[in-house]
PAPAZA-899059 format. One record per atom (N, C-alpha, C): residue in three letters; x, y, z. Coordinates in pm, whole numbers, plus 50000, padded with zeros to 5 digits. Example, Ala and Ser with C-alpha at 12.3 -4.5 7.8 and 13.67 -1.06 7.14 Angstrom:
BEGIN
Ala513194943150780 Ala512304955050780 Ala513204967050780 Ser512854977550708 Ser513674989450714 Ser512905000350787 
end
This chain:
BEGIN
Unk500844988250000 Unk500005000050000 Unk500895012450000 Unk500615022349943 Unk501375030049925 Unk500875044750023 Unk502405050150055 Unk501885061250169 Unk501815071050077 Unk502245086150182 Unk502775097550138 Unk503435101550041 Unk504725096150131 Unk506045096450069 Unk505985086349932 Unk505655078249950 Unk505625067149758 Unk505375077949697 Unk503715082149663 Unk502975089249643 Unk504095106349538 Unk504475110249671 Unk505555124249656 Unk506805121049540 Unk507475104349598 Unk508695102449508 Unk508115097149393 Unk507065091749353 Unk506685091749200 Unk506855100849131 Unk505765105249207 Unk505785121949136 Unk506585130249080 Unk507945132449186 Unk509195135649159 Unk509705125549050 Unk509795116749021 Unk510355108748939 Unk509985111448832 Unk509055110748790 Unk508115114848704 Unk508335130648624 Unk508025140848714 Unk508825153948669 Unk510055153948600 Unk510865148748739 Unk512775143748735 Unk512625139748547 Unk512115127148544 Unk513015121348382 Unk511645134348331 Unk510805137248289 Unk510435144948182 Unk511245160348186 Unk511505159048273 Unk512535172848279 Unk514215176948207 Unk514175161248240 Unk515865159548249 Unk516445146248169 Unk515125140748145 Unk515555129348061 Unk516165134247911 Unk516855121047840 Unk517265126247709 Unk516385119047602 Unk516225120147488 Unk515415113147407 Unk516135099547366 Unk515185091747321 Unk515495073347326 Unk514205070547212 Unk514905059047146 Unk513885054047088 Unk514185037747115 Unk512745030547126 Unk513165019147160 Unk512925011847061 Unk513454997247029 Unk513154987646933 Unk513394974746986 Unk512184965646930 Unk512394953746975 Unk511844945446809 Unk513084939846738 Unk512654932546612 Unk512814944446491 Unk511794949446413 Unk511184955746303 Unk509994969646353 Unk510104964346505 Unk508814970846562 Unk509924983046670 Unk509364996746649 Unk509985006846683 Unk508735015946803 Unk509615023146848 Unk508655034346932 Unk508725052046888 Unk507935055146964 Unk508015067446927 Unk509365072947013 Unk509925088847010 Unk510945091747086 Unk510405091847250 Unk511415090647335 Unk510645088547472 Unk511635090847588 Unk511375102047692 Unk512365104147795 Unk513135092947815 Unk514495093947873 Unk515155084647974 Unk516265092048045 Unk516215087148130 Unk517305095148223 Unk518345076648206 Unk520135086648231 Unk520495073648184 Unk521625071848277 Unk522135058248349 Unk523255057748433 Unk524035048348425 Unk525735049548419 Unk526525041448376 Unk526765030348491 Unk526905021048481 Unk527035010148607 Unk528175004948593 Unk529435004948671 Unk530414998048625 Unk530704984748732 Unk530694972948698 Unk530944959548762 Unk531884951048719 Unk532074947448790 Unk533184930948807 Unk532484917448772 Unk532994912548652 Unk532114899148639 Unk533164889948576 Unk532764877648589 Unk533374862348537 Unk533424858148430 Unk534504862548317 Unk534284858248168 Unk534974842948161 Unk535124841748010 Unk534684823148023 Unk535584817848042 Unk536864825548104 Unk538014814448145 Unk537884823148331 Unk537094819548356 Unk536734824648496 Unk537424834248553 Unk538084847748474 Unk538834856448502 Unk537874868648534 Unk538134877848720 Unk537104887648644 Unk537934894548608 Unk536554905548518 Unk536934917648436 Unk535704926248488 Unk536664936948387 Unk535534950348462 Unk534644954748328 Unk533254957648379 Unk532484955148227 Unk531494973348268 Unk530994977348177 Unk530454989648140 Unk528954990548135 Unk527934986248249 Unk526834987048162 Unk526054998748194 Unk525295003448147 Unk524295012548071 Unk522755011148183 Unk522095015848270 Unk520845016948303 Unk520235026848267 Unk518825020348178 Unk517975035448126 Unk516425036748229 Unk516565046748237 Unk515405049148373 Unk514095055448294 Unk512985050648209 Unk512235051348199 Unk510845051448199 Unk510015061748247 Unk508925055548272 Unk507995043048227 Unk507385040948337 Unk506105024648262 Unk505675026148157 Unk504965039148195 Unk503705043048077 Unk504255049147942 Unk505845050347936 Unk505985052047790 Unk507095041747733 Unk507305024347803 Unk507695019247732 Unk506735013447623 Unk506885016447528 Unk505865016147440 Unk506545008147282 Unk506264995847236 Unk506664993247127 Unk505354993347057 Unk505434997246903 Unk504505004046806 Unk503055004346880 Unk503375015947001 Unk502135020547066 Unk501315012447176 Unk502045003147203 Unk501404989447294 Unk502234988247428 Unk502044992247498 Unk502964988447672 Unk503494980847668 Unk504254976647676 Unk505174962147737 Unk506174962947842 Unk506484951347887 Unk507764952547967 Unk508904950247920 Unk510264957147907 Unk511824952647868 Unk511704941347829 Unk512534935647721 Unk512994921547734 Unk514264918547707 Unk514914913047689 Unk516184912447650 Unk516174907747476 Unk517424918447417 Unk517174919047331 Unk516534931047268 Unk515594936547309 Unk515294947647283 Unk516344960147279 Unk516274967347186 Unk517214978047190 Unk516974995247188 Unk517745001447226 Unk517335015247313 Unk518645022647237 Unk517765031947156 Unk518515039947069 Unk519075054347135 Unk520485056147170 Unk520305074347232 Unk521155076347134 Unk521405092047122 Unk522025099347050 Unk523055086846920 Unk522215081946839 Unk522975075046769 Unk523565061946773 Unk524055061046925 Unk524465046546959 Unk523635035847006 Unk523535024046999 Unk522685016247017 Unk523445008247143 Unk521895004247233 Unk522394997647363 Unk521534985647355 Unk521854975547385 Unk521214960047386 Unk520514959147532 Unk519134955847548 Unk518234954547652 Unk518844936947682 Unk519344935247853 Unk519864924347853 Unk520014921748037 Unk519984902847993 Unk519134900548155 Unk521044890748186 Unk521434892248348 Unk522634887048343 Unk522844874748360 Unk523944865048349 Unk524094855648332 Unk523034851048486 Unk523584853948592 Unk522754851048715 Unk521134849248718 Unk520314850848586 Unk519294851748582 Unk518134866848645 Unk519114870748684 Unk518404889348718 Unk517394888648605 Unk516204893848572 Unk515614900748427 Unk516164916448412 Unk516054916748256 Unk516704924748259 Unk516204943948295 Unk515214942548365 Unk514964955048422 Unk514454949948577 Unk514114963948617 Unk513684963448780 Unk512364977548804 Unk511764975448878 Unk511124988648875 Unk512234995749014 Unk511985008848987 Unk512735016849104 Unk511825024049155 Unk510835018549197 Unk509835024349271 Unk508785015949330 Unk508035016049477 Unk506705007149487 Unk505515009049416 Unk505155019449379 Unk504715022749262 Unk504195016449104 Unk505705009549113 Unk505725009148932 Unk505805017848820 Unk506485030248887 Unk506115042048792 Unk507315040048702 Unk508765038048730 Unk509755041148677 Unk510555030048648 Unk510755023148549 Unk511585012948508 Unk512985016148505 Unk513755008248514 Unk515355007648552 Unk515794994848447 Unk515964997048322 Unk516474987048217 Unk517894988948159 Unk518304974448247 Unk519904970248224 Unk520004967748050 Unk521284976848004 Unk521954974747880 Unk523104975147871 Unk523784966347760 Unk525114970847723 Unk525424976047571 Unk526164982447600 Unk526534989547450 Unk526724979547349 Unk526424983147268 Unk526904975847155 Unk527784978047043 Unk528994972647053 Unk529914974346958 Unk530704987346974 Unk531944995146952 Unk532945003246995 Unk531695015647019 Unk531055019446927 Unk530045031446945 Unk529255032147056 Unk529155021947106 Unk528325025947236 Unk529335031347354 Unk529715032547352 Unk530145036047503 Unk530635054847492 
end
C-alpha cells in the first residue's frame, strides 16, 4: 500500500526524467517506438568471463517511465534483446548471466523502470 512519501517520490520521478531525461527510441525486432524520455546511468561491475577471470564491464541503466515503454504504441515490459537507441548509439536490453531480468522497477509504485543494457559494439560507450 502506498503512503505519502511513495505517492511524493513518484511524482518527483516522474517530473525528474520528463525534465531531464534525454530522448530514446526503443526497438524490439522491426517494431519501433516513438521518441521517449530516459534519464540514463553508467554502472560499472566486476564479472566472470569464460576462462573464469574477472573483468571490469560497462553497463548502461535507462530509467524510463512504465507508461511510455511503448513498442508500436502497445505497453510492454523490457525484454532482452530489445534495443534503446540514444544519441545515435545503440544499447542492447539484457538480463545477466545470474538470471536477474533484465529490468527492475525503482519504485513501489511501478512508475519508473530501471532497464539494464550494454553497448553495443565500439560506438556505444
Amino acid at each position: 500500500m502506498a503512503n505519502i512519501f511513495d505517492d511524493a517520490t513518484a511524482g518527483l520521478d516522474v517530473a525528474l526524467t520528463q525534465a531531464t531525461g534525454e530522448a530514446v527510441t526503443l526497438n524490439r525486432g522491426e517494431k519501433t517506438s516513438a521518441e521517449v524520455a530516459a534519464r540514463v546511468s553508467k554502472v560499472s561491475q566486476q564479472v566472470l568471463d569464460g576462462d573464469d577471470l574477472m573483468v571490469d564491464v560497462e553497463l548502461w541503466d535507462f530509467l524510463i517511465l512504465t507508461e511510455n515503454y511503448l513498442i508500436d504504441e502497445v505497453p510492454v515490459e523490457p525484454a532482452r534483446g530489445d534495443k534503446i537507441i540514444r544519441a545515435g548509439k545503440t544499447y542492447e536490453v539484457m538480463s545477466s548471466d545470474s538470471g536477474m531480468p533484465p529490468f527492475s522497477y525503482s519504485d513501489p509504485g511501478r512508475i519508473l523502470l530501471r532497464v539494464h543494457t550494454k553497448p553495443l559494439g565500439a560506438s556505444g560507450t
